[in-house]
C-alpha positions in Angstrom: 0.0 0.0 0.0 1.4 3.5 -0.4 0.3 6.4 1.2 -0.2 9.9 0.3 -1.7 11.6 2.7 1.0 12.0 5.8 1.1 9.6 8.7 -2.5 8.8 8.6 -2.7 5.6 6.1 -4.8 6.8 3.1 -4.4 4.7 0.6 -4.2 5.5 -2.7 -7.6 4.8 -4.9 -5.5 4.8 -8.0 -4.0 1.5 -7.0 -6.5 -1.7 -7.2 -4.8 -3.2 -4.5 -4.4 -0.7 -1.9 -7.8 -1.7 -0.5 -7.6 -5.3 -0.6 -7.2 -5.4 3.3 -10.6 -4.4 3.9 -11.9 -7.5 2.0 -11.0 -9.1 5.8 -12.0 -6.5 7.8 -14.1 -7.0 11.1 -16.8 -4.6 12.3 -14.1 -3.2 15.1 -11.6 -2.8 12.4 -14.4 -0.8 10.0 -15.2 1.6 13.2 -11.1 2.1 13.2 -11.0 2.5 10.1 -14.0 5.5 9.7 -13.0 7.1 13.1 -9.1 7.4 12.3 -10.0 9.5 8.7 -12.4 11.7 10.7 -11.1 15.4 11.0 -12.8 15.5 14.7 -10.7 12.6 15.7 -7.9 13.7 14.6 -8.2 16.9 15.9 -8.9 15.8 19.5 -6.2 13.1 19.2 -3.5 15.9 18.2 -4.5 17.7 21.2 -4.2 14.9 24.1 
């Protein structure tokens, strides 16, 4: 996977296989991976 968007993870939609990991995702690992792009989240996070 590469990423293109700093530390966060975002993979890169112009590759066909950078989202093949979520074809084995659980339900906790959906809710990670929804709260961990939200701007709120990261926001709060930054300032803990």
């Amino acid at each position: 996977m590469r990423l293109t968007h700093g530390t966060v993870g975002w993979p890169t939609w112009r590759d066909e296989r950078s989202c093949d990991y979520t074809l084995h995702l659980t339900r906790r690992s959906w809710a990670w991976e929804f709260l961990r792009r939200n701007s709120a989240f990261q926001h709060d996070l930054a300032r803990a």
